[in-house]
NUKOLVO-918338 format. One record per atom (N, C-alpha, C): x, z, y. Coordinates in steps of 0.2 Angstrom, whole numbers, plus 2048, in hexadecimal, padded with zeros to 3 digits. Layout:
XZY/...
REM end
This chain:
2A5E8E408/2A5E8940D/2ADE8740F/2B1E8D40E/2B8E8C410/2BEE8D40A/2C2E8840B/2C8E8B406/2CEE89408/2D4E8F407/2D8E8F409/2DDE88408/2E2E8740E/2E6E80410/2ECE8240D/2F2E8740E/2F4E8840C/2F9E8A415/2F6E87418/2F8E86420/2F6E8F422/2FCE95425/2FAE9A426/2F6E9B42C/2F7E96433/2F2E96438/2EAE95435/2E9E92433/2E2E9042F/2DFE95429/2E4E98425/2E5E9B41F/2E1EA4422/2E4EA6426/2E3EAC42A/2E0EAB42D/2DBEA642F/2D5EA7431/2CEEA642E/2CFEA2428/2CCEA3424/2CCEA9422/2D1EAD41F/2D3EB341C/2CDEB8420/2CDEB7428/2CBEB942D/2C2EBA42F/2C0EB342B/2BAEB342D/2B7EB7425/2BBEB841F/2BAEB8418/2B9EC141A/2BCEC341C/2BDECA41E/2B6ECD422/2B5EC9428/2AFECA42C/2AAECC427/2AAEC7422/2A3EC6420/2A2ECC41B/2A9ECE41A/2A7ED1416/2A7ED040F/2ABECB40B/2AAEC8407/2B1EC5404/2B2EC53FD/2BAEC53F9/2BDEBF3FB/2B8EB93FB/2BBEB03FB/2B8EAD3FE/2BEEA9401/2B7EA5405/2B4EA0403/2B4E9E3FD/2AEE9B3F9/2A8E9D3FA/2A5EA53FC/2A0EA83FC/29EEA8402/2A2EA4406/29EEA440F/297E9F40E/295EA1412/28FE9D412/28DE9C41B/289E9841E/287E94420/287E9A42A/284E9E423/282EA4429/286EA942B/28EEA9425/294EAD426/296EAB42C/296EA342C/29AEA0433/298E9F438/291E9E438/28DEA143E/28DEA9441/28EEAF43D/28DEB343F/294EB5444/29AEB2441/2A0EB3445/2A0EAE449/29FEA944C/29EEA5450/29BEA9455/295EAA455/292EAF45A/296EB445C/299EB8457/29DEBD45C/2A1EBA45F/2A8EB545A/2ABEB4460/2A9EB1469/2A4EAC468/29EEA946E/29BEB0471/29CEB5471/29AEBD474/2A0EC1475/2A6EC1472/2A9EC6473/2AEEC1476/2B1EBD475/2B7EB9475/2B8EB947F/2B4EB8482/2B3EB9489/2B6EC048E/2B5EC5489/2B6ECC48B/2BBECD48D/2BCED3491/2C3ED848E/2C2EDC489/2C5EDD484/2CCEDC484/2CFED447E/2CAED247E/2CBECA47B/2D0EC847E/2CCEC6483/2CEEC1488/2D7EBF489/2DBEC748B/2E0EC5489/2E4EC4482/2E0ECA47E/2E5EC8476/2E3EC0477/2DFEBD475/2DEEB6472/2E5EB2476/2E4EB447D/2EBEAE480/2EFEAF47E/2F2EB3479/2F8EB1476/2F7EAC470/2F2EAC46D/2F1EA4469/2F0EA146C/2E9E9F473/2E9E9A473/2EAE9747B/2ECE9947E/2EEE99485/2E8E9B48A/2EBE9A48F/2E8E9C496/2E0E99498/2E2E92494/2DEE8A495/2D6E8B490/2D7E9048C/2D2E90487/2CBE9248B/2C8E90485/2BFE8F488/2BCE9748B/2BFE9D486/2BEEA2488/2C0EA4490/2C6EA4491/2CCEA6495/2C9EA649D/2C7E9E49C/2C6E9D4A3/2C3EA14A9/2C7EA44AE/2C2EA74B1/2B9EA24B7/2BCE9A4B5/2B6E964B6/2B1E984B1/2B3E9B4AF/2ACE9C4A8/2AAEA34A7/2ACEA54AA/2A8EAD4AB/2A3EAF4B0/29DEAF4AC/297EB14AF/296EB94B3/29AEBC4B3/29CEC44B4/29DEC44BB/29FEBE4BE/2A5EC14C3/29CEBF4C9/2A1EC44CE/29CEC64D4/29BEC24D9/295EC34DC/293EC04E1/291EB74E0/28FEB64D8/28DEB24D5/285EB24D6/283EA94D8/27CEA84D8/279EAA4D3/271EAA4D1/26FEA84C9/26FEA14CA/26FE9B4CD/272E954C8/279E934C9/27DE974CC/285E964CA/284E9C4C3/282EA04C2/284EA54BB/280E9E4B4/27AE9D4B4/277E984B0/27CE924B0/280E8F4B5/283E8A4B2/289E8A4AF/28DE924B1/293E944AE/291E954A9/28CE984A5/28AE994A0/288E9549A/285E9049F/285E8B499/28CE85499/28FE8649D/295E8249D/29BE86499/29CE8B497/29EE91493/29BE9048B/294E8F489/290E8E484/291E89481/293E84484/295E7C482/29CE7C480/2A2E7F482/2A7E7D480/2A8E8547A/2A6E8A47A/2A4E8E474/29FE8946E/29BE8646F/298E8246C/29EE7D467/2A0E7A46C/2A6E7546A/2ACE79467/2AEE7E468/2B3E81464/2B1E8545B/2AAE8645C/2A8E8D458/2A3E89452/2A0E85454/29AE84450/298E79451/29FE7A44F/2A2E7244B/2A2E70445/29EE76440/2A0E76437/298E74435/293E74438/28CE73434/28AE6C431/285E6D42C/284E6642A/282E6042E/280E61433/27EE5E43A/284E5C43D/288E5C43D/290E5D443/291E55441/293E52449/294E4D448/29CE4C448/29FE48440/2A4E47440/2A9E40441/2AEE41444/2B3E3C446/2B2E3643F/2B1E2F441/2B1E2C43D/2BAE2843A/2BEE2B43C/2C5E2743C/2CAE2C43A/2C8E3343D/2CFE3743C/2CDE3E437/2D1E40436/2D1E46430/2D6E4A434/2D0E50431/2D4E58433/2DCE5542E/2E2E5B431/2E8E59430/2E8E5F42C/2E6E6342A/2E5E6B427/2E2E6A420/2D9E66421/2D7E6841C/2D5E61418/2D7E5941E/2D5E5441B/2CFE5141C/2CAE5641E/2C3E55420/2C2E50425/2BEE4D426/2BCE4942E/2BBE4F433/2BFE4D437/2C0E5043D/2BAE4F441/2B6E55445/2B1E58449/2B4E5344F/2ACE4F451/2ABE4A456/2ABE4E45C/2AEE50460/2ABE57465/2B4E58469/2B1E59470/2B7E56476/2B7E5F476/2BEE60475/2C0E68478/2C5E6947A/2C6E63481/2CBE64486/2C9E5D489/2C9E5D48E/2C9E57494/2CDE54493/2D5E55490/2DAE51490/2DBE4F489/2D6E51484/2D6E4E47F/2D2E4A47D/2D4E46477/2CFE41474/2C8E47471/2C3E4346E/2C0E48469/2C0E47465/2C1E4D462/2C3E50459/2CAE5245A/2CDE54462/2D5E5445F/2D6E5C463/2DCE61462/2DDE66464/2E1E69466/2E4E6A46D/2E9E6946E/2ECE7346D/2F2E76472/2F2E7E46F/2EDE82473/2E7E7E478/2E3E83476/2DEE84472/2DEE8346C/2DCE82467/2E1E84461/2E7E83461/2EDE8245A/2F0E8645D/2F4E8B45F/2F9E8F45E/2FEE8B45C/304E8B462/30BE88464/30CE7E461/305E7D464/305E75464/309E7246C/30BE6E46D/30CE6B473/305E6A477/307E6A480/300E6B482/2FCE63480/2F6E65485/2F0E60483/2F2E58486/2F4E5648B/2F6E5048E/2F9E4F48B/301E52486/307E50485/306E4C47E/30AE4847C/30BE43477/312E42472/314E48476/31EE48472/319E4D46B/31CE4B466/31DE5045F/314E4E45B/310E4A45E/30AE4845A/30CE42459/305E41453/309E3A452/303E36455/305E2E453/302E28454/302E2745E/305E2B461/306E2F466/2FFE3046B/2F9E36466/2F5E3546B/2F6E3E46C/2F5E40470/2F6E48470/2F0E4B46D/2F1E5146C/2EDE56465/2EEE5545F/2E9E5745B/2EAE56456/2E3E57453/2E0E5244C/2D9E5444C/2D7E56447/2D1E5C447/2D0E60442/2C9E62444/2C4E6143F/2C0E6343C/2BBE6A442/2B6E6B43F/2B3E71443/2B4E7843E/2B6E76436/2B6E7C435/2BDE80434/2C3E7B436/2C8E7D437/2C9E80440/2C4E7E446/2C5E8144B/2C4E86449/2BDE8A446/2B8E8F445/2C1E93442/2C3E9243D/2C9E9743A/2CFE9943F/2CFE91445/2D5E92447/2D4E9744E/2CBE9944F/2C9E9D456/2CBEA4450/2C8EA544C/2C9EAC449/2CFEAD448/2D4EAB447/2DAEAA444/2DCEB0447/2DBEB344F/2E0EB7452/2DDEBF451/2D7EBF44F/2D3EC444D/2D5EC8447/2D9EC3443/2DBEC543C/2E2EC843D/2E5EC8442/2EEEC8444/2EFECE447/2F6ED2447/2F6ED744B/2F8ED5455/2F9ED8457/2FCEDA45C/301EDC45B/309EDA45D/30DEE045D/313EDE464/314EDF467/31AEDE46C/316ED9470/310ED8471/30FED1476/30DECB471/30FECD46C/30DEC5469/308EC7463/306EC245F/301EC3459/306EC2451/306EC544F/308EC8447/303EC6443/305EBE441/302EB9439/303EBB432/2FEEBE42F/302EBE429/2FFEB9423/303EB6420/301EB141C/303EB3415/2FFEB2410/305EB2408/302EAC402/304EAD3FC/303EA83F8/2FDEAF3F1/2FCEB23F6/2F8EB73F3/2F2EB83F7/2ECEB53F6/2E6EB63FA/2E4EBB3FB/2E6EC23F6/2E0EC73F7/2E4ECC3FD/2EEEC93FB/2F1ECD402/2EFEC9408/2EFEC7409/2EBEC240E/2E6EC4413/2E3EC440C/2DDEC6412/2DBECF412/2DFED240E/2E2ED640F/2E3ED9416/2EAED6419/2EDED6420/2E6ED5423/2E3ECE423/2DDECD426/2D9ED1428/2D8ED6424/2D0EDA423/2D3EDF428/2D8EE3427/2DDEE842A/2DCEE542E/2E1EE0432/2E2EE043A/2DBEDE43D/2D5EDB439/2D0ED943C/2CBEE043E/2CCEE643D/2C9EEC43B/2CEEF1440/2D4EEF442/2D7EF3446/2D5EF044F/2D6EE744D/2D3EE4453/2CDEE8457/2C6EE7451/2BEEE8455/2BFEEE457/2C2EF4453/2C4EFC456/2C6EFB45B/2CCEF845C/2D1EFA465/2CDEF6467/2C8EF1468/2C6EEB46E/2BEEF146F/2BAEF446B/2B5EFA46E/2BAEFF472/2C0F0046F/2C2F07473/2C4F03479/2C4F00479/2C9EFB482/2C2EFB484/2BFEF8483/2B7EF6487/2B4EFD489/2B5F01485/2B1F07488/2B6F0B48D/2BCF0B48B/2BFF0E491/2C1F09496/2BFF04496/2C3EFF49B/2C6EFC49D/2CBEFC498/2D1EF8495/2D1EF2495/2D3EEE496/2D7EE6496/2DAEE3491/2DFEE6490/2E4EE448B/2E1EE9483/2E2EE347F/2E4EE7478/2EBEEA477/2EAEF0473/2EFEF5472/2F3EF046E/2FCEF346E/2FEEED468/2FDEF5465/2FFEF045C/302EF4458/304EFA456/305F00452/305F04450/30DF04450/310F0044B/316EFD449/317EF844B/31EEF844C/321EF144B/321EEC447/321EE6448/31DEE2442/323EE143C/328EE343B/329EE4436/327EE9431/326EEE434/326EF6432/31DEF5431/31AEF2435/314EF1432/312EED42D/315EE742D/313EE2425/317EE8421/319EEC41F/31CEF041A/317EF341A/314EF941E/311EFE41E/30AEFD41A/307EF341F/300EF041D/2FFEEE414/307EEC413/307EE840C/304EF2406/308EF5407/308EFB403/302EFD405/2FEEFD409/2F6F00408/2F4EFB404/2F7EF6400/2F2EEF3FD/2F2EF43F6/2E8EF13F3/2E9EF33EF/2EEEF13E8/2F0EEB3E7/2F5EE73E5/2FDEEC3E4/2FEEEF3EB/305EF33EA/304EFA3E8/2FCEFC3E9/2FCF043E8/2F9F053E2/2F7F023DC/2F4F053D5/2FAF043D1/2FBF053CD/300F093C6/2FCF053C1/2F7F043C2/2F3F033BB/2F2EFA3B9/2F8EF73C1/2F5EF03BF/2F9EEC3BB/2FAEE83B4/2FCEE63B1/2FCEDE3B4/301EDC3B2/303ED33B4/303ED13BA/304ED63BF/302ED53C6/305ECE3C8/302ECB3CC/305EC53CE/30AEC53D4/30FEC23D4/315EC03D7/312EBF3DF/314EBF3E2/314EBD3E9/317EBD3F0/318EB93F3/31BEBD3F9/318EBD401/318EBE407/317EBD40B/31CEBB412/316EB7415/31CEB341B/318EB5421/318EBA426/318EBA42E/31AEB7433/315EB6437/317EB243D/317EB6443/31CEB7448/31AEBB44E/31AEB5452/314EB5456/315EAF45B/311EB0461/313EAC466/30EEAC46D/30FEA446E/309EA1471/306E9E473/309E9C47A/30AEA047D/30BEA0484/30FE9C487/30CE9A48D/30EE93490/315E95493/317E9B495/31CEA0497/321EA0493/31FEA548F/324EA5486/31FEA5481/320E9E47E/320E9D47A/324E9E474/323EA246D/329EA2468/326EA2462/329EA545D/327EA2457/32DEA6454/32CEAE44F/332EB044B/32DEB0446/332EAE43F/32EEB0439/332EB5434/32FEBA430/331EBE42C/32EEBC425/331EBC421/331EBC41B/333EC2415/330EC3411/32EECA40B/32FEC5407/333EC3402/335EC13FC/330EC63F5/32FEBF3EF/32BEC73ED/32FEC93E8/336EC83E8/33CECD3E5/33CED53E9/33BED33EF/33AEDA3F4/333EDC3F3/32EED93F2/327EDB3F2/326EDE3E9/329EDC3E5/32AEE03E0/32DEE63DF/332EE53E2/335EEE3E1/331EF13E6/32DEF03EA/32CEF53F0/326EF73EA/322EF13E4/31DEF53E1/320EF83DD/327EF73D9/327EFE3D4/32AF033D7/32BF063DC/32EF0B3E1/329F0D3E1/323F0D3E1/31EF0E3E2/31AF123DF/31CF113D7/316F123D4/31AF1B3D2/314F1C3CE/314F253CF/31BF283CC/31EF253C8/324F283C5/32BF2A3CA/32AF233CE/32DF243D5/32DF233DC/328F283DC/325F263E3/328F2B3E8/32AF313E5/32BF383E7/332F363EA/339F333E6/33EF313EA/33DF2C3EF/33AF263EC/337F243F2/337F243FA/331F273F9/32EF2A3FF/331F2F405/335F313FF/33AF37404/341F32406/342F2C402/347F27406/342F2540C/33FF2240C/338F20412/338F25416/337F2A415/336F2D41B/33BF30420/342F2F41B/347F2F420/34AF29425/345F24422/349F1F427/343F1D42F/33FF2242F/33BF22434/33DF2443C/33EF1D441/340F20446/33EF27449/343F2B44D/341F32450/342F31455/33EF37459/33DF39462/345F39465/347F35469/34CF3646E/34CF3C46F/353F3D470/354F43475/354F4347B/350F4847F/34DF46486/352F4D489/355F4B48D/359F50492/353F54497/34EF4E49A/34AF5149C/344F4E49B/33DF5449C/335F51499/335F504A0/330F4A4A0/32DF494A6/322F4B4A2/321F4D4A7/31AF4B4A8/315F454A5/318F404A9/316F3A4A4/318F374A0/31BF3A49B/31DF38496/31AF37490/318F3448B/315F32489/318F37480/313F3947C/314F3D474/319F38470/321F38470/321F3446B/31EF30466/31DF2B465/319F2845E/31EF2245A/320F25454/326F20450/322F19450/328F15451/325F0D450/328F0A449/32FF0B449/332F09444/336F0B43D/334F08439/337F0C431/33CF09430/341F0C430/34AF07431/34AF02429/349F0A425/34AF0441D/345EFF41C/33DEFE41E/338EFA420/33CEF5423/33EEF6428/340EF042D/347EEA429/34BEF0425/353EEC422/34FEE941A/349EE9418/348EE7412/34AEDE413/345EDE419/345ED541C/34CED341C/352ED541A/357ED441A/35BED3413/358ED440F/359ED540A/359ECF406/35CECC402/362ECF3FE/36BED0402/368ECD407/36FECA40B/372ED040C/36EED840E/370EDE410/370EE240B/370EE0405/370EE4401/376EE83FE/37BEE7400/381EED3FF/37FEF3402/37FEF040C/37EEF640F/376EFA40F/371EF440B/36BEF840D/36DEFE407/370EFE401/370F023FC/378F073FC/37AF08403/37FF0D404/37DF10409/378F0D40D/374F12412/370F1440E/36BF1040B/364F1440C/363F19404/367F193FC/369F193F8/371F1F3F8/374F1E3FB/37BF233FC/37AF273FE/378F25405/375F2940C/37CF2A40F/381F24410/386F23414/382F2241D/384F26420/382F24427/386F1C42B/380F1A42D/381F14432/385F15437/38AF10438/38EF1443D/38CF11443/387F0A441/386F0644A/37DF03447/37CF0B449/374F0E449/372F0E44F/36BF09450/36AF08458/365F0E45B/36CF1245F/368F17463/366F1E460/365F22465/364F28461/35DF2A45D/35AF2445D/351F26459/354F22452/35AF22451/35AF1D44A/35DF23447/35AF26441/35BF2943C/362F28439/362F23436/366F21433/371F24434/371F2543C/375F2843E/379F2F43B/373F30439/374F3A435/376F3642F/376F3242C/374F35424/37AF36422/378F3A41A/37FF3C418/37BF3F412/382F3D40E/382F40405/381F47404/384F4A40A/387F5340A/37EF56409/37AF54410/375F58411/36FF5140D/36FF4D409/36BF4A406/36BF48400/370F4A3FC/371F4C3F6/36BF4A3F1/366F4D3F2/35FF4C3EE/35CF443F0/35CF403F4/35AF3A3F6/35DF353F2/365F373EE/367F313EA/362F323E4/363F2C3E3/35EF2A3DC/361F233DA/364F243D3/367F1F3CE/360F193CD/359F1E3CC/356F193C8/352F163CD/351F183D4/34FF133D9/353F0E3DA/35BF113DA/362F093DA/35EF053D7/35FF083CF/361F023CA/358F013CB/351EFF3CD/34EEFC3CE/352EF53D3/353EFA3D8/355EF53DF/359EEF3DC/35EEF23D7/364EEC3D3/360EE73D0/35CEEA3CB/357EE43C9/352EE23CC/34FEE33D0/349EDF3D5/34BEDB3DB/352EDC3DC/355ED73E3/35BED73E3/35FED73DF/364ED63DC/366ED23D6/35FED33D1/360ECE3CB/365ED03C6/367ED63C9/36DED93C5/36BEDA3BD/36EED93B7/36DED63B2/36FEE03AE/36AEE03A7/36AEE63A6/36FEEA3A5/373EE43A2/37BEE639E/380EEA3A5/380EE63AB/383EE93AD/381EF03B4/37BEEE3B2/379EF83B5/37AEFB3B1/378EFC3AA/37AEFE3A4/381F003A5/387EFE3A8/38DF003A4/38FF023AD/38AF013B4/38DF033B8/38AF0D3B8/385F0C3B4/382F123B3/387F183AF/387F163A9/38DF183A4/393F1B3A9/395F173AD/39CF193B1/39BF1D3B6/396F1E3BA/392F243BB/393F293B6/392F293B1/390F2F3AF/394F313AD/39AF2F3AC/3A0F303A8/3A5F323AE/3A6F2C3B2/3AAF313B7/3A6F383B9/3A2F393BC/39BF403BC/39EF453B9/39EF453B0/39FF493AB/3A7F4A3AE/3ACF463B0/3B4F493AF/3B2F4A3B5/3B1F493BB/3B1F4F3C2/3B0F563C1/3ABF553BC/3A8F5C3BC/3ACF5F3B7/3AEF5E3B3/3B1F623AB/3B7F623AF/3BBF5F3B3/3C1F5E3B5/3C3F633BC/3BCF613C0/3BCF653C5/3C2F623CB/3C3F5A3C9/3C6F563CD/3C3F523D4/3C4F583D8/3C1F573DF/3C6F503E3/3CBF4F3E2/3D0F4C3E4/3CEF433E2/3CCF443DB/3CAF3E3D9/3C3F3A3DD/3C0F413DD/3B9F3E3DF/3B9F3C3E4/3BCF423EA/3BEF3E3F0/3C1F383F3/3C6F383EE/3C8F2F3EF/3C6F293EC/3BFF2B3E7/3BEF263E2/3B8F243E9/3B4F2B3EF/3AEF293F3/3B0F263F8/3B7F273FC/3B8F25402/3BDF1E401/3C2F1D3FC/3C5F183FC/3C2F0F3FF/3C7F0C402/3C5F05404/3C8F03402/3CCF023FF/3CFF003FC/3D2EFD3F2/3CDEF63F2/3CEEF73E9/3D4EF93E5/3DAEF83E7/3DFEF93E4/3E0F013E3/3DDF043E9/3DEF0C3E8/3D9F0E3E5/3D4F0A3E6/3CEF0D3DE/3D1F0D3D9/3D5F063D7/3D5F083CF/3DBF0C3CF/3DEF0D3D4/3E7F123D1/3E3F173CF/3DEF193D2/3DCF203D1/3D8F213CD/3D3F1D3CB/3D0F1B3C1/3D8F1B3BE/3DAF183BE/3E2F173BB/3E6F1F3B9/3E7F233BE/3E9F293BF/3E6F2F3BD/3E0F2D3BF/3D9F343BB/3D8F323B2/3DAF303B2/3D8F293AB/3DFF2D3A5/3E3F283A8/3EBF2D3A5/3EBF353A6/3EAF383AA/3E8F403AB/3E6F433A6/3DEF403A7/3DAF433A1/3DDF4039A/3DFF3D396/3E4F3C390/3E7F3F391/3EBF41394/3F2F45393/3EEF4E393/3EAF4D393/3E6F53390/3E3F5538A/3E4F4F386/3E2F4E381/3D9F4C380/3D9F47385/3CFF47384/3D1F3C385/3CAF3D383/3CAF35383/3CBF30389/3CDF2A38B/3CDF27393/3C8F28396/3C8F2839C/3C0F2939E/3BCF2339F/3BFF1E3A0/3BCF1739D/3C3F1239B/3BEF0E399/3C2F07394/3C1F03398/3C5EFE396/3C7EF8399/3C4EF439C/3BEEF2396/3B7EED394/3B2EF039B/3AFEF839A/3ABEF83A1/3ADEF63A8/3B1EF73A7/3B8EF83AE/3B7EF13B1/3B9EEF3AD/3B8EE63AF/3B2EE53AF/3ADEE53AD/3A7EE43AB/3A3EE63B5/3A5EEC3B7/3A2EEF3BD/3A6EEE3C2/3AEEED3C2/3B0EEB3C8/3B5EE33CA/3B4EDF3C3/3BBEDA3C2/3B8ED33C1/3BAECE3C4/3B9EC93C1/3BCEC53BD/3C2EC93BB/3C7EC73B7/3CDEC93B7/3D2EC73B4/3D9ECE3B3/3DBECE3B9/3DBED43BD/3DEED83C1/3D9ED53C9/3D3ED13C9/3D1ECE3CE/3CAED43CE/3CCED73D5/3C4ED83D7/3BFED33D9/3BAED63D7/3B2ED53D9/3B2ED23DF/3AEECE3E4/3AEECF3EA/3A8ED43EC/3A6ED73E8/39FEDD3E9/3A2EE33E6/3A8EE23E6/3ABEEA3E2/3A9EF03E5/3A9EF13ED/3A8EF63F0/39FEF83EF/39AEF33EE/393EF43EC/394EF83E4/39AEF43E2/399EF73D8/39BEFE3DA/3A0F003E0/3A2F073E1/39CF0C3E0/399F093E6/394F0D3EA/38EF0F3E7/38AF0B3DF/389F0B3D9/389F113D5/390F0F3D3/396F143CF/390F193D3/395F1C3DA/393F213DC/38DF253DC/388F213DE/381F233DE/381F273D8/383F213D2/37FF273CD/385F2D3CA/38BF2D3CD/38EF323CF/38CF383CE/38BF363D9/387F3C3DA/381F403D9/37DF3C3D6/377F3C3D1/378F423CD/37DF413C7/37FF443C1/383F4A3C4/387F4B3C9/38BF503CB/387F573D0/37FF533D4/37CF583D7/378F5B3D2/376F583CA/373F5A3C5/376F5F3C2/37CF5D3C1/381F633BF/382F693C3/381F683CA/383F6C3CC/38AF6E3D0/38DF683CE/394F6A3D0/395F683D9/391F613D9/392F603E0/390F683E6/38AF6C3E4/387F713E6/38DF753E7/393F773E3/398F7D3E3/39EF783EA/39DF713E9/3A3F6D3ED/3A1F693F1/39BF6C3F6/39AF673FA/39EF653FE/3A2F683FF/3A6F67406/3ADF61404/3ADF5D3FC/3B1F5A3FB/3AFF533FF/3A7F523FE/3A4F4B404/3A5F4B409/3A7F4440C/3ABF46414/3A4F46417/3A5F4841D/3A2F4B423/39FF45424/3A0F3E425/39CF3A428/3A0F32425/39BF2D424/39DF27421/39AF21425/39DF1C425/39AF17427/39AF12422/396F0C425/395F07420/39AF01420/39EF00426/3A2EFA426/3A9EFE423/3ABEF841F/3B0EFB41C/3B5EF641D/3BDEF841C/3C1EF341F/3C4EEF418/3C7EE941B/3C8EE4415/3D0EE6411/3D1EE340B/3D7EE7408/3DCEE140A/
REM end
C-alpha cells in the first residue's frame, strides 16, 4: 500500500510502520498493517510518555497534546469525559485513518510527497481541508501563516496515507539531547534498519516510563553522532564478511525540534566513502586493530576531587573517533595522526577526552599500516602507486634505523616541521649510508613521487606523506624490535597543530 518518496519525513515513517508490522517492504502492508498502528498510535499517542516525545515533531497544538482532550483529568462529568472523548476520536480520526478505499478525497489538490489526491478532511481550524500545517509536518510554518507556501494559502496538502507516515514518523527516531534523530539513506533496508531499532528502543523506555511514572522519554544512550555509528555497524549489511557486491550507500540524519521555542534543524551526513571503509575495518582480518583503535577513543569518567551522594555511575556518551569520521575527508590529515600515529590532541575538549594521553611511546601496537592504507584508499582515493612507494619508504627508512641504529635520524625525521629540514636529513642519512659503502637509501623518483610536486617544490600535504612515512616506520621498527630497546628516542608528547615553514 505504501512506497517510498524519497522525502526522509515521510520515508521514516513508512520505514516505521514497515517495522511495526513486522514486515521487509512496504509493498507487503496491507489494509490491516495500517489499521493496527493507527490504533495504537489513537491509544498511546495521548499518554505519558508520548505526549511529550511527540512535541518535538509536532508542537504543543497537536490533536494528541491538548490538555482539552484529555479524558483523565479530575473532577470531570461522565458527559463532559464522553464529549472529550469523542471530540479526541474525531480529530485522531482525521489524523490516522485518511488512507481507506472509502476516504473522501480532495478533488483539485495533490499530496506534495506522494502526488496522490489529497485527503478531504479539516485538521486544524486554521486550515483549509486536505492541508497540514507543523502540527502535522515537522518545521513547516505555523497554520494561519502564508509566507513560504505557495499559491499563498497556508499548509500544505497531503493525502491520508502520507498523514498516517508523517504521525508514525517520530516513533521511528531517536531521542537524543531534546530533539528527535532522522535517519534517512538511499538504502532501504538501512533504513528501516535505524527504524526497527529506534522503534524497539522507543515502546521499551515508554512501558518502563508508564510503570514507573515518568513523563519524559529517556534521551538516548549516545550522542547522535556516536549513535548513527554504533546503529549503522549492528546492520546486517556492515557485519557479514560473506556479502559480495554489496551496494554503495550512504546516509543523511536530521537532528531536529519542532518547537515553537527552538526550533532547529542540524544535518549529519556519512558519505559512503566513510561507510565503506567503516565496512572493510570490519571484517575479520581487521577487526582486532580495529576495535582496539575504537575503544580508545571512548569518552572517560572525570576526575572528581569530590563524590557526592547524588551522583550519578558515570555512562560514556561519546566515541571521539565515531564523532570525527563526519568530518572527514576534510579531517583527514589529523584524523590519521591522531587516531593512526596516536599523536595526542593538544586542544582535547576536557578531561573525559582520551585523546589528550595518546602517544606512540605507550601505544605502539595500535599503529597499523594496513588500517592506513585501507583509510588512503577508501576516503582519500589515494591511488595504488603511491601507497605503494609510500609503503616501500617505510620500510626502508625502518631497515636503516635499525641496521644503523640511527636514533638521531629517526628523531628528526618524527618531530621536524619543517620541509626543508626533512629532506637535509633524508639528504644527510642518505650520503652517510654510501660513504659506508651500501646503497642510497632512497632514489630520486620515490622521493618525489611521496613528497614533491616538482623540482625542489613541496607537496602541500607533505606533512600527511610524513606521517604515512612514519606509521609504517613505526610499524616495521616495533616488529623489529628495535623501537622496544629505544623507547625513549619518541618525544614525550606531540600535538597535532604544526607551524608553517
Amino acid at each position: 500500500m505504501l512506497k517510498y518518496t524519497g522525502h526522509p519525513l515521510v520515508d521514516v515513517g513508512i520505514a516505521t510502520i514497515t517495522a511495526f508490522a513486522n514486515k521487509h517492504d512496504p509493498t507487503e502492508l496491507t489494509e490491516a498493517d495500517l489499521h493496527e498502528i493507527a490504533m495504537f498510535m489513537a491509544r498511546e499517542y495521548p499518554k505519558s510518555p508520548y505526549k511529550s516525545f511527540l512535541s518535538i515533531a509536532f508542537t504543543s497544538n497537536a490533536w494528541f497534546i491538548q490538555d482539552a482532550y484529555n479524558p483523565d483529568k479530575p473532577n470531570l462529568s461522565e458527559e463532559k469525559r464522553n464529549e472529550i472523548l469523542q471530540t479526541r476520536n474525531k480529530w485522531s480520526s482525521h489524523h490516522l485513518l485518511q488512507w481507506g478505499s472509502d476516504t473522501e478525497r480532495h478533488s483539485s489538490e495533490q499530496d506534495v510527497f506522494t502526488g496522490v489526491p489529497a485527503a478531504n478532511v479539516e485538521l486544524s481550524g486554521k486550515l483549509p481541508p486536505g492541508r497540514a500545517g507543523r502540527a502535522q509536518v515537522p518545521l513547516l510554518s505555523g497554520d494561519d501563516s502564508i509566507n513560504f507556501y505557495a499559491n499563498g494559502l497556508p499548509g500544505i496538502p497531503v493525502s491520508g496515507e502520507t498523514l498516517l507516515c508523517l504521525q508514525a514518523l517520530p516513533l521511528g527516531c531517536a531521542k537524543c539531547g531534546g530533539k528527535l534523530l532522522i535517519v534517512h539513506s538511499d538504502n532501504h533496508d538501512i533504513m528501516q534498519h535505524f527504524a526497527a531499532k529506534f522503534l524497539e528502543t522507543n515502546r521499551r523506555n515508554a512501558q518502563v516510563a508508564q510503570l514507573t511514572g515518568e513523563t519524559k522519554m529517556p534521551d538516548a544512550q549516545y550522542s547522535q553522532k556516536t549513535l548513527l555509528i554504533d546503529t549503522l555497524l549492528n546492520s546486517k549489511e556492515m557485519q557479514s564478511d560473506a556479502v559480495k557486491d554489496a551496494q554503495y550507500f550512504s546516509i543523511t540524519a536530521y537532528h531536529l525540534s519542532n518547537s515553537g521555542q527552538g526550533p532547529g534543524l542540524i544535518i549529519y551526513h556519512l558519505p559512503l566513502q566513510a561507510i565503506d571503509f567503516l565496512r572493510e575495518v570490519n571484517k575479520a582480518e581487521n577487526r582486532w586493530h580495529w576495535n582496539a583503535v575504537v575503544q580508545r577513543a571512548w569518552e572517560r569518567a572525570p576526575l572528581k576531587q569530590k563524590k557526592k551522594a547524588e551522583d550519578k555511575p558515570f555512562e560514556r556518551k561519546r566515541n571521539w573517533l565515531y564523532e570525527d569520521l563526519f568530518d572527514l575527508p576534510a579531517n583527514a590529515a589529523q584524523f590519521i595522526r591522531t587516531y593512526f600515529l596516536r599523536v595526542a590532541l593538544r586542544y582535547a575538549r576536557g578531561e573525559s577526552d582520551p585523546r589528550v594521553d595518546y602517544s606512540v611511546k605507550t601505544e605502539v601496537e595500535l599503529v597499523s599500516w594496513k588500517i592506513t592504507a585501507i583509510f588512503l584508499r577508501r576516503i582519500l582515493n589515494m591511488d595504488k602507486q603511491r601507497i605503494d612507494q609510500i609503503r616501500s619508504m617505510g620500510d626502508q627508512l625502518a631497515e636503516y634505523v635499525n641496521s644503523q641504529n640511527d636514533r638521531r635520524f629517526f628523531r628528526e625525521f618524527y618531530t621536524t616541521q619543517s620541509y626543508s629540514n626533512l629532506r637535509n636529513a633524508l639528504i644527510k642519512a642518505s650520503v652517510a649510508h654510501v660513504k659506508r659503502g651500501n646503497a642510497p637509501i632512497i632514489t630520486l623518483d620515490p622521493y618525489v613521487e611521496v613528497f614533491e610536486e616538482g623540482d625542489e617544490l613541496a607537496r602541500t600535504d607533505w606533512r600527511l606523506a610524513r606521517d604515512l612515512v612514519l606509521i609504517r616506520m613505526v610499524e616495521r621498527l616495533y616488529t623489529l624490535n628495535w623501537l622496544g630497546k629505544n623507547a625513549d628516542v619518541l618525544p614525550e608528547s606531540d600535538q597535532t597543530e604544526v607551524e608553517s615553514n
